[in-house]
C-alpha positions in Angstrom: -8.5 -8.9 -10.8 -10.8 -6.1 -10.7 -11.7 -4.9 -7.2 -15.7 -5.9 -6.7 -18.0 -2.7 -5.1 -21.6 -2.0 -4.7 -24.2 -1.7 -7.3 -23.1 1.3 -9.5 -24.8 4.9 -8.5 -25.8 3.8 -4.9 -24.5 5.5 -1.8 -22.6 2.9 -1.0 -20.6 2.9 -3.9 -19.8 6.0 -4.1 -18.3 5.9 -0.2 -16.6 3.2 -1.8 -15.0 4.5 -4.7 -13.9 7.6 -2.5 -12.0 5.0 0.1 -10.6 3.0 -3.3 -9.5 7.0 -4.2 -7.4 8.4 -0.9 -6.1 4.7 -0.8 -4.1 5.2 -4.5 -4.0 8.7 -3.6 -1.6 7.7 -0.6 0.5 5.2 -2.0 1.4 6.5 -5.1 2.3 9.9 -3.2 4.3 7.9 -1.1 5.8 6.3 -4.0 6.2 9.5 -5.5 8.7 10.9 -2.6 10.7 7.1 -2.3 13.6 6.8 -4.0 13.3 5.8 -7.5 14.2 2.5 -8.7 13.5 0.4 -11.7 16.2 1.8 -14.0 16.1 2.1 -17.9 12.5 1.1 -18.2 11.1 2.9 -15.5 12.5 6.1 -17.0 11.2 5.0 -20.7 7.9 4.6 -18.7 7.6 8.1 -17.1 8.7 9.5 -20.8 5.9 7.5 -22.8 3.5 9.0 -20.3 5.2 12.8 -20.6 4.7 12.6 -24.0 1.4 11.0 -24.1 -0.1 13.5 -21.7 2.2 16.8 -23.2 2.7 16.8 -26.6 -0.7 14.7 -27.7 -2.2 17.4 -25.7 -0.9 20.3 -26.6 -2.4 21.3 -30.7 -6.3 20.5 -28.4 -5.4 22.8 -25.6 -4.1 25.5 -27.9 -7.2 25.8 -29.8 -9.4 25.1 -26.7 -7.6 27.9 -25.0 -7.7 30.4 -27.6 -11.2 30.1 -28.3 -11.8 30.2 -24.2 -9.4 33.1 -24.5 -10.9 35.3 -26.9 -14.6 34.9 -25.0 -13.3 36.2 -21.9 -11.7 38.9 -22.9 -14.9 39.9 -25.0 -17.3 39.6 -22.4 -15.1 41.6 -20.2 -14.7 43.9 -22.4 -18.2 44.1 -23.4 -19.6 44.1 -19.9 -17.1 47.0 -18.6 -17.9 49.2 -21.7 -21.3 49.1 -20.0 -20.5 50.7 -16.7 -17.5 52.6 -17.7 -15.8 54.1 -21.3 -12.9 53.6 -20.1 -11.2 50.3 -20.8 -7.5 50.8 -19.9 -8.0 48.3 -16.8 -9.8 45.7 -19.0 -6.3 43.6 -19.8 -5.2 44.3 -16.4 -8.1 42.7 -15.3 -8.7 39.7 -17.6 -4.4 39.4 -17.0 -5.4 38.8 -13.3 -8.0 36.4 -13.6 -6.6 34.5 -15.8 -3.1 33.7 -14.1 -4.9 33.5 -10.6 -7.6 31.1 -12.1 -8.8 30.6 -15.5 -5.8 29.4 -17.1 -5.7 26.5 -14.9 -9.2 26.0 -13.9 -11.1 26.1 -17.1 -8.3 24.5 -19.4 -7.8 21.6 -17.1 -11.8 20.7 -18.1 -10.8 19.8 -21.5 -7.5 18.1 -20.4 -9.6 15.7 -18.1 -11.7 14.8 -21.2 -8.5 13.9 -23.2 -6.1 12.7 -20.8 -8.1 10.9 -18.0 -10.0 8.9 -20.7 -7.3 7.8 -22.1 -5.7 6.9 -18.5 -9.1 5.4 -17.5 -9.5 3.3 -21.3 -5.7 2.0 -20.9 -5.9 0.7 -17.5 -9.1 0.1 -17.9 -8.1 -2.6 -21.1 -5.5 -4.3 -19.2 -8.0 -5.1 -16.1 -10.5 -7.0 -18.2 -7.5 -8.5 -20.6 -6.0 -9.7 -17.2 -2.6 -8.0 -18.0 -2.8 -6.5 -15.0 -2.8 -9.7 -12.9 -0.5 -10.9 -14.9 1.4 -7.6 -13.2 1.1 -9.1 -9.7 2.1 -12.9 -10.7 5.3 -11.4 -11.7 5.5 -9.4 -8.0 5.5 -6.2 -9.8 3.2 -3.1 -8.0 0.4 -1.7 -10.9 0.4 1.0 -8.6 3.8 1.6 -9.1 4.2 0.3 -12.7 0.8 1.8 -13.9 -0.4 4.7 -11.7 3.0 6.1 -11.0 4.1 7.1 -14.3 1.1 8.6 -15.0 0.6 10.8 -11.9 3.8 12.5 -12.3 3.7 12.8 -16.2 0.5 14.6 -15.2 1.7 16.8 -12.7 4.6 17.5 -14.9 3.3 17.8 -18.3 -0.2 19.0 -17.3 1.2 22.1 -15.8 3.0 22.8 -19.1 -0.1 22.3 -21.3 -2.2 24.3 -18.9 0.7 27.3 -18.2 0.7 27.3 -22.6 -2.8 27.3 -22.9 -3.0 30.7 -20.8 -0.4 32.2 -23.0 -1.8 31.2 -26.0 -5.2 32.5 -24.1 -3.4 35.7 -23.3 -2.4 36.4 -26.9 -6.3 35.8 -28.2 -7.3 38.2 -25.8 -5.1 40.9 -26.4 -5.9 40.1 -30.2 -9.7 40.5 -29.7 -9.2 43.2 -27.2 -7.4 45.3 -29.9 -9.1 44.4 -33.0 -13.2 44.2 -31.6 -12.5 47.3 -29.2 -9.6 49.1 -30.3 -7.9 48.2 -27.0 -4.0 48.8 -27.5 -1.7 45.5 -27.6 0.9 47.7 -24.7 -2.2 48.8 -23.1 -4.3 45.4 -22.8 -1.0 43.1 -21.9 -1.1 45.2 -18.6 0.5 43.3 -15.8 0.0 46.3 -13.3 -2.9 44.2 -10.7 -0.3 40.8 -11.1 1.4 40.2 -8.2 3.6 36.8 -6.9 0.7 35.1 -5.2 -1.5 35.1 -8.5 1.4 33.0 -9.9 2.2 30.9 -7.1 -1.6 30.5 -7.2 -1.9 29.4 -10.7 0.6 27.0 -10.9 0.0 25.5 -7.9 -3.7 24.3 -9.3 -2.5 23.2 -12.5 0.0 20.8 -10.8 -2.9 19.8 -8.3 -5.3 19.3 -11.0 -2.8 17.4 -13.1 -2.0 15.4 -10.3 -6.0 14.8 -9.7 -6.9 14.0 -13.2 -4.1 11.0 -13.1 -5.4 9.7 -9.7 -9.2 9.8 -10.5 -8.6 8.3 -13.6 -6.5 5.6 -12.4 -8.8 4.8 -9.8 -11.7 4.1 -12.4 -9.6 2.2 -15.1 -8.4 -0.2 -12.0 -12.4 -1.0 -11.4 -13.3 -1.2 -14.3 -15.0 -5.3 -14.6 -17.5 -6.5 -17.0 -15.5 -6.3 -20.5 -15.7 -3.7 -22.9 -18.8 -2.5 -21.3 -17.1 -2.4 -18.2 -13.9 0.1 -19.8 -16.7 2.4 -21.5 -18.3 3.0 -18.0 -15.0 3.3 -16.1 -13.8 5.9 -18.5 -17.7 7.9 -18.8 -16.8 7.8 -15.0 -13.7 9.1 -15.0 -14.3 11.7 -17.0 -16.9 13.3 -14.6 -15.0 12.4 -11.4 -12.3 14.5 -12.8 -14.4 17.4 -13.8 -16.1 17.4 -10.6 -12.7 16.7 -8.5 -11.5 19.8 -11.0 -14.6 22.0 -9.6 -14.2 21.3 -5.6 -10.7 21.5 -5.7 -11.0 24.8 -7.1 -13.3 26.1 -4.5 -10.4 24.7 -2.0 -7.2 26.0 -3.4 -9.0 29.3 -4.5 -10.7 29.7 -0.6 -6.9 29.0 0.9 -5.2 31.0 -1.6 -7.8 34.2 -0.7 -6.2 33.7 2.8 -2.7 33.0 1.8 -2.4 34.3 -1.1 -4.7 37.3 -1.3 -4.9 38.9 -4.4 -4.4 42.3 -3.7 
């Protein structure tokens, strides 16, 4: 049964919908770090997801990425050929910003569009069909049969999308570098301002913004009421939520990392 809030876009609601979120947010972590149980069908649960979020994902954020790719590296380009002819330090640069934050930050944008739609529409689908209830007559947890799988397929599978999309990011840059400003391959694939934190950095907010995509998501598909009108507005809503959850936790990981992780 779906979980009745305020009118939709009031103030209310959305101190609502935040409660509903760090509730699921808490017990699927918690369910996350118990011991597993649930055998065969548990597993063939967490590898529908894994494959639903990964490999469905993967031909959109390889052209997403490339195209994001090559208009960074032009721009920067562009824009330091105005203040200096030099451009050796152009794919040291763009190398940097991209590990520390681009990679993650702008391709998880286009991965919340595909995957926490889908989440949102699915979940959303089986709360108006009842299915869900059906769920709890049978004493089974949707939180652990629904939201579970997909958090960690998320985490999981959404860092691998992301940490390919940079590569595949990487390569159109040193391709555009090269061929729009003569930029050599050795020369632009510079790793010389990288350093550990930049990586440690990077991965860490594509596993947080997998994991974020999956909750938000989650959170709206379980709300969802009112038929197929209902699902379309749950998964409109999750879709922003997890593009602005995307945005703030940005500013957060990217403040703490300045202090922990400073990129030198």
């Amino acid at each position: 049964m779906a979980t009745a809030f305020p009118s939709p876009g009031s103030l209310a609601a959305l101190r609502f919908q935040l409660r509903e979120l760090v509730k699921l947010t808490r017990r699927t972590l918690e369910m996350a770090v118990a011991p597993r149980r649930g055998g065969r069908a548990a597993r063939r649960a967490f590898a529908e997801q894994m494959h639903l979020v990964g490999n469905r994902s993967m031909p959109f954020m390889i052209v997403t990425m490339a195209f994001i790719g090559a208009i960074i590296s032009f721009q920067t380009a562009l824009q330091s050929q105005e203040i200096l002819p030099d451009l050796s330090q152009v794919g040291a640069t763009f190398t940097k910003l991209l590990v520390r934050d681009l990679a993650a930050s702008v391709g998880a944008l286009p991965l919340a569009t595909r995957v926490g739609a889908g989440i949102a529409a699915e979940l959303g689908s089986m709360v108006v069909t009842e299915q869900v209830d059906a769920l709890r007559m049978n004493n089974a947890d949707p939180v652990e049969t629904l939201v579970l799988p997909r958090f960690v397929a998320c985490v999981v599978m959404g860092t691998v999308v992301l940490v390919v999309g940079g590569f595949v990011a990487f390569g159109a840059g040193v391709l555009v570098g090269q061929v729009a400003f003569g930029i050599e391959a050795r020369t632009f694939a510079s790793t010389a301002l990288l350093n550990g934190g930049d990586v440690a950095l990077g991965l860490a907010k594509c596993a947080t913004y997998g994991g974020a995509i999956a909750l938000v998501s989650s959170e709206r598909g379980l709300s969802a009421f009112g038929g197929s009108e209902g699902v379309g507005r749950a998964t409109t809503e999750a879709v922003v939520g997890s593009c602005f959850t995307i945005i703030v936790l940005n500013v957060l990981l990217s403040t703490g990392g300045h202090f922990l992780l400073p990129a030198l």
